[in-house]
C-alpha positions in Angstrom: 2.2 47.8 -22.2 2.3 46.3 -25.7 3.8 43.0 -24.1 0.7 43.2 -22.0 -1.6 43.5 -25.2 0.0 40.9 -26.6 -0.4 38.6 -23.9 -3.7 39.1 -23.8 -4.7 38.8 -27.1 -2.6 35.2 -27.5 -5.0 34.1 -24.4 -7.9 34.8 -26.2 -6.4 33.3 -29.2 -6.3 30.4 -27.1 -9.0 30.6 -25.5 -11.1 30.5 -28.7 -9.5 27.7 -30.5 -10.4 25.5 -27.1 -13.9 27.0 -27.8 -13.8 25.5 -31.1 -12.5 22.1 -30.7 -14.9 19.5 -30.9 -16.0 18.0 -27.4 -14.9 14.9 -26.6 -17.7 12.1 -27.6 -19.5 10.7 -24.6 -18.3 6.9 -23.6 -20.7 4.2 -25.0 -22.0 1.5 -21.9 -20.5 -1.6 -22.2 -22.2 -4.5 -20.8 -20.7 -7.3 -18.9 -22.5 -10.9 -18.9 -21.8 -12.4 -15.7 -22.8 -16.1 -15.2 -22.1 -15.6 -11.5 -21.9 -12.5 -9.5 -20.5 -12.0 -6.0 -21.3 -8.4 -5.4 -20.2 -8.6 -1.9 -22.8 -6.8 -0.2 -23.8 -10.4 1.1 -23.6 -13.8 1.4 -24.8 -15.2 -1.9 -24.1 -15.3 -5.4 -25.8 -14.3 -7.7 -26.8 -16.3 -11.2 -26.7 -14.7 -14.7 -26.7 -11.1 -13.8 -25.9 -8.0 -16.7 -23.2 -5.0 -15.3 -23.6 -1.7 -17.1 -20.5 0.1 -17.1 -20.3 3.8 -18.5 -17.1 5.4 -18.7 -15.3 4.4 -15.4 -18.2 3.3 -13.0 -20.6 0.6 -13.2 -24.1 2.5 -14.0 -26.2 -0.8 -13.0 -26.9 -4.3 -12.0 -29.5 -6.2 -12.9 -31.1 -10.0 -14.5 -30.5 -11.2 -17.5 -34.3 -11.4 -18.1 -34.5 -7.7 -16.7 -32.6 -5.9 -19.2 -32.4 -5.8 -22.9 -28.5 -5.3 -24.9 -28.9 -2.8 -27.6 -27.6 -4.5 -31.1 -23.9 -3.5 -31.5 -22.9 -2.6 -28.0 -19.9 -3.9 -26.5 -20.7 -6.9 -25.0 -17.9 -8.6 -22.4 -19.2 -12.4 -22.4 -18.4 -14.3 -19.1 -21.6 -16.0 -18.8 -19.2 -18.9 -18.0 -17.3 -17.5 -15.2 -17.9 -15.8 -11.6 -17.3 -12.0 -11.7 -16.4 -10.3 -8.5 -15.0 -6.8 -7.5 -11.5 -5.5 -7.6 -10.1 -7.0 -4.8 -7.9 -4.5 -2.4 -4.6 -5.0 -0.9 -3.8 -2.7 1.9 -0.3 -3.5 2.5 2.4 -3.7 -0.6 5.8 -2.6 -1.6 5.4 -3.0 -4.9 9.4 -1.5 -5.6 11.0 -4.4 -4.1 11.7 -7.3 -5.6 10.9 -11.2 -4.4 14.0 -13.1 -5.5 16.9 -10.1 -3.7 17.5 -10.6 0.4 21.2 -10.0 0.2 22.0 -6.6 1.3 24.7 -5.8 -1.4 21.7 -5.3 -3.3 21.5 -1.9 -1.0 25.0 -0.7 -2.6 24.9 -2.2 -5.9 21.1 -1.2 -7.1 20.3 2.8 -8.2 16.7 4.2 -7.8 16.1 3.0 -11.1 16.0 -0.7 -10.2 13.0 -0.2 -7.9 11.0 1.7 -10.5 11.3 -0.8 -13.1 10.6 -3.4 -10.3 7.7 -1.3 -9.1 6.2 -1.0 -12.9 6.4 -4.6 -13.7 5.1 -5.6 -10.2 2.1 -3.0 -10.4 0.7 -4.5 -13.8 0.8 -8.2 -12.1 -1.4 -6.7 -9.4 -3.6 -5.7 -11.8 -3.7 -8.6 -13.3 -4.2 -10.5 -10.6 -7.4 -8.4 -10.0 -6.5 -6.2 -7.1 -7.3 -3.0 -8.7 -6.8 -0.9 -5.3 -3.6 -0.9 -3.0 -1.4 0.9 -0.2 2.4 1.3 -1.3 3.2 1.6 2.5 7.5 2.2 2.1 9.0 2.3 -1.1 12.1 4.8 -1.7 11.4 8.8 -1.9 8.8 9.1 -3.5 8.9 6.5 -5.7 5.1 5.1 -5.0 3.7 9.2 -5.3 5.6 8.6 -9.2 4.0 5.5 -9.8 0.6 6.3 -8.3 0.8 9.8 -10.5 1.9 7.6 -14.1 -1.3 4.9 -13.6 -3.3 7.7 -13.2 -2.3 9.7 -16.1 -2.6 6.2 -18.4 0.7 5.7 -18.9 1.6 2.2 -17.5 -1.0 -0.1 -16.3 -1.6 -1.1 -12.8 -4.0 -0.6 -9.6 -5.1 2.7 -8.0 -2.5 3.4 -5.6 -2.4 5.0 -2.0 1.2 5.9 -2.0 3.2 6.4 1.5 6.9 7.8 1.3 9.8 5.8 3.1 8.6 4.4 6.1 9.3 7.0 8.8 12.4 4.9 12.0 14.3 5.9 14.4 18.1 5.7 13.7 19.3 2.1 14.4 15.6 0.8 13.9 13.8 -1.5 11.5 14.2 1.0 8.9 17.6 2.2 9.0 20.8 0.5 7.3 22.4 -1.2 10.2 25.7 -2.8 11.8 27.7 -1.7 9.3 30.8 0.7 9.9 30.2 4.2 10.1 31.9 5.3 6.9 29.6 3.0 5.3 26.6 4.8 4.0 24.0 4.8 1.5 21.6 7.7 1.1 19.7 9.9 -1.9 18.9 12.8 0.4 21.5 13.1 3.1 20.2 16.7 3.8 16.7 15.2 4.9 18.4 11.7 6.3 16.2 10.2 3.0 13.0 11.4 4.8 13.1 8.1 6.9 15.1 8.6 9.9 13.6 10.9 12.4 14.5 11.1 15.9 12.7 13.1 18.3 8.9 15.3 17.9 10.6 18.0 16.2 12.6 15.8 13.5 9.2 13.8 13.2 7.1 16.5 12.9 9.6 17.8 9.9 9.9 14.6 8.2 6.0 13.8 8.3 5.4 17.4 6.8 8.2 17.1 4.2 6.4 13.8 3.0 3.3 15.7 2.6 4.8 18.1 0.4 6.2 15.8 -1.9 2.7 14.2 -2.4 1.9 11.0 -0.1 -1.5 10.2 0.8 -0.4 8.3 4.0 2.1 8.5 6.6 3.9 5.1 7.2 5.7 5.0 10.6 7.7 2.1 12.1 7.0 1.6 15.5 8.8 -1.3 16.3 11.1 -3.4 14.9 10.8 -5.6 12.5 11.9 -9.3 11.2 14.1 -8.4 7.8 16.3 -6.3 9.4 19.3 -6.4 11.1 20.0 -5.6 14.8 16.3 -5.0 16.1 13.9 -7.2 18.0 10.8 -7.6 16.3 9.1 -7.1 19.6 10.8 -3.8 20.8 9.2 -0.6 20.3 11.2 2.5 18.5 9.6 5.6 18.8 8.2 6.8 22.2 4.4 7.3 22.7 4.9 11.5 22.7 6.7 10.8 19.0 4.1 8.7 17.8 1.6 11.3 18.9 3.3 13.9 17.1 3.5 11.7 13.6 -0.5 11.0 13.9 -1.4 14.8 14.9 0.6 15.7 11.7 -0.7 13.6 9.4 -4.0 13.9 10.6 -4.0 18.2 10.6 -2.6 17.5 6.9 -5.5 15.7 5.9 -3.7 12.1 5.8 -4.2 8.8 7.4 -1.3 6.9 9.4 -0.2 3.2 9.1 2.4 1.7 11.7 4.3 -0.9 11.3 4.0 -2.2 15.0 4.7 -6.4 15.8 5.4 -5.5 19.8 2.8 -6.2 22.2 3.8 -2.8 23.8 4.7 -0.8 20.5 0.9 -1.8 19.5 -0.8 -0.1 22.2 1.2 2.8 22.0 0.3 3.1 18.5 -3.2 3.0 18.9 -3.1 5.6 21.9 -1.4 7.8 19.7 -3.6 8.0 17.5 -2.8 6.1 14.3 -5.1 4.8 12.2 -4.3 0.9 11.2 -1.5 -1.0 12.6 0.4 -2.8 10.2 1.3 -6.8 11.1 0.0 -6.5 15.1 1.7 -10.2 15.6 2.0 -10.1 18.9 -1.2 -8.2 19.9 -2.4 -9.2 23.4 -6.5 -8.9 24.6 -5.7 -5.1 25.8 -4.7 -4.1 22.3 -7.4 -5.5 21.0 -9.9 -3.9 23.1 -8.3 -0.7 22.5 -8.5 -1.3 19.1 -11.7 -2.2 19.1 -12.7 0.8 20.9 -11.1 3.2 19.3 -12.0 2.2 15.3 -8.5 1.6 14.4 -7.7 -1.4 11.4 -5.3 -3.9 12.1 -3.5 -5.1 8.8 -2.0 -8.6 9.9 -0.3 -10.4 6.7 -0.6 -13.5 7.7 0.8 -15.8 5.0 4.3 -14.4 4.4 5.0 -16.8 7.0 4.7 -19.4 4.7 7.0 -17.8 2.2 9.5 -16.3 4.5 10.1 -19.9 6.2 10.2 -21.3 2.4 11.0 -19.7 -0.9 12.6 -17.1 0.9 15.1 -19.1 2.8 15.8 -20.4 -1.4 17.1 -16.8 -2.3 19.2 -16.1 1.1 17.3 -15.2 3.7 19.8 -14.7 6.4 19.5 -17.1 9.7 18.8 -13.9 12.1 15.8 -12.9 9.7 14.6 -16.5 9.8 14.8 -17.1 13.3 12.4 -14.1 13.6 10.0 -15.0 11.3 9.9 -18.7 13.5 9.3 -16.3 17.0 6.6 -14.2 15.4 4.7 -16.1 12.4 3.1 -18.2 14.6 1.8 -16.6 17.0 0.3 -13.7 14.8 -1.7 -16.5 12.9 -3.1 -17.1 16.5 -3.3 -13.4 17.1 -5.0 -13.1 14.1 -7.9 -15.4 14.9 -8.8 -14.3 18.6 -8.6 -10.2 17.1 -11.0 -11.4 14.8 -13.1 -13.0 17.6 -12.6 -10.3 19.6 -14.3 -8.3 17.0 -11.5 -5.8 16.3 -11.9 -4.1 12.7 -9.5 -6.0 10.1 -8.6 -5.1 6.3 -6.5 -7.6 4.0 -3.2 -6.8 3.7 -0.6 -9.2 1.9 2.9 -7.1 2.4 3.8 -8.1 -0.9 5.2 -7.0 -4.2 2.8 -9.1 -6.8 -0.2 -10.9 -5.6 -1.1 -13.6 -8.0 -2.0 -16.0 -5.3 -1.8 -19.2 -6.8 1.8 -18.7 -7.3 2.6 -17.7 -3.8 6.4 -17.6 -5.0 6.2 -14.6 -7.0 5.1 -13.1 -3.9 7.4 -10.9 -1.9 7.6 -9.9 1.8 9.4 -6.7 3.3 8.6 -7.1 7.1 
């Protein structure tokens, strides 16, 4: 009982020195002088326009000549430039790194290497003015940590819809492959790294697992993929029943689903599954798009990493199987890309890269 009392009576303790702290004081409006403004809700720009920001949202938008700047607020001159929105990139991996493609890197690097990769790449974002992205597949869970530190002020960078590993088959586009057995790699060998699932039930685990440990979307790999070994871009990896099973779960826990899917084939069973955006789509034919038109779901299709894959990449040893890839599918998802759009399928920008300052395209990185 007297532990009780005192309990108690250090909780009101508490509870009345947080009743007589001061309160915080209220943020001041700072006032941004825009020579030009593309607001994007249309067409046109518009000419020497005042943004009122209060705290963390802008409070208006309006004329010069329509608004008067109290003396001594804080004024953000850039009556000489155009001012837009944050820009958003719905496909990065901003833990990789854009000068590594040999795979000792897989045995040599710790965790560690991709979080300070992943810090230093998510303040360039930011600088670059993308101030909202997807992490779709970094290492467990290292885009929920990130995500979680930005938030919390500690390191700079974008807003951050974080994924876990990208969810493959054994074998497939996301597994380590044709090496020998003994040769392994592998933080959680109890949960296969919460990547490998074969199977509804091992799917069903994985995507719920993920969940706990804090993603706000499932990434799934429904086909293979071009930087990888032993898989054809175009072949799909999970059946349409699995693929069902990964969207039902996400979706009952609240989350959306990305699939990595370049496969004619792989794409529509995607999108029949369920999932919500389908990540590259490069060889999407007039069915899939009609089914993705109908049914509402985004297609993310990256469509310059062809230009860096075929080019710097090659620079920092890009092996020959990787490359020939990119020559069979880059392409032809550029020309996918322009008759989906015709065809009036819903599209959002994705890059796939790790920093996205584009005109430096080499410090841009690819993980297909």
């Amino acid at each position: 009982m007297k532990r009780f009392l005192s309990l108690v009576v250090i909780l009101i303790a508490s509870w009345q020195l947080m009743a007589q702290q001061p309160a915080k004081p209220a943020p001041k409006p700072i006032y941004i002088r825009a020579g030009h403004l593309f607001d994007a809700t249309g067409d046109n720009v518009r000419e020497n326009m005042v943004i009122v920001v209060l705290g963390d949202r802008i409070q208006s938008v309006q004329p010069a000549t329509a608004i008067t700047i109290p003396a001594g607020a804080s004024v953000i001159d850039l009556s000489h430039a155009t001012v837009l929105p944050g820009l958003i990139d719905c496909h990065t991996h901003l833990g990789a790194r854009a000068d590594r493609y040999d795979e000792i890197y897989n045995f040599k690097d710790t965790p560690l290497q991709s979080a300070f990769a992943a810090v230093i790449n998510a303040r360039k974002t930011l600088e670059a003015g993308f101030t909202s992205v997807r992490d779709v597949g970094s290492e467990p869970f290292l885009a929920v940590d990130l995500r979680n530190s930005i938030n919390e002020g500690f390191i700079p960078g974008p807003r951050i819809v974080a994924s876990g590993p990208g969810i493959s088959i054994t074998g497939g586009h996301g597994d380590l492959n044709n090496f020998s057995p003994q040769t392994r790699v592998s933080m959680f060998p109890e949960e296969r790294d919460f990547a490998i699932a074969d199977g509804v039930d091992q799917i069903r685990h994985v995507v719920r697992a993920q969940v706990k440990y804090g993603v706000d979307v499932i990434k799934i790999l429904a086909t293979g993929g071009v930087l990888s070994k032993g898989d054809s871009p175009g072949a799909p990896q999970f059946t349409p029943e699995e693929l069902k099973a990964a969207a039902d779960e996400a979706h009952m826990a609240g989350r959306k689903i990305a699939a990595h899917a370049h496969g004619t084939q792989g794409i529509k069973n995607a999108i029949l599954a369920g999932i919500d955006s389908i990540e590259h789509a490069s060889l999407i034919d007039d069915e899939g798009i009609r089914l993705a038109k109908e049914r509402g779901v985004y297609l993310v299709m990256d469509i310059y990493n062809d230009d860096y894959i075929l080019g710097k990449a090659i620079e920092f040893g890009l092996p020959k199987e990787n490359v020939e890839k990119e020559k069979m599918v880059g392409r032809l998802q550029r020309e996918n890309f322009a008759r989906a759009v015709k065809g009036g399928a819903k599209m959002a920008f994705g890059t796939d890269a790790v920093s996205i300052p584009m005109a430096t395209m080499p410090n841009s990185f690819f993980i297909w």
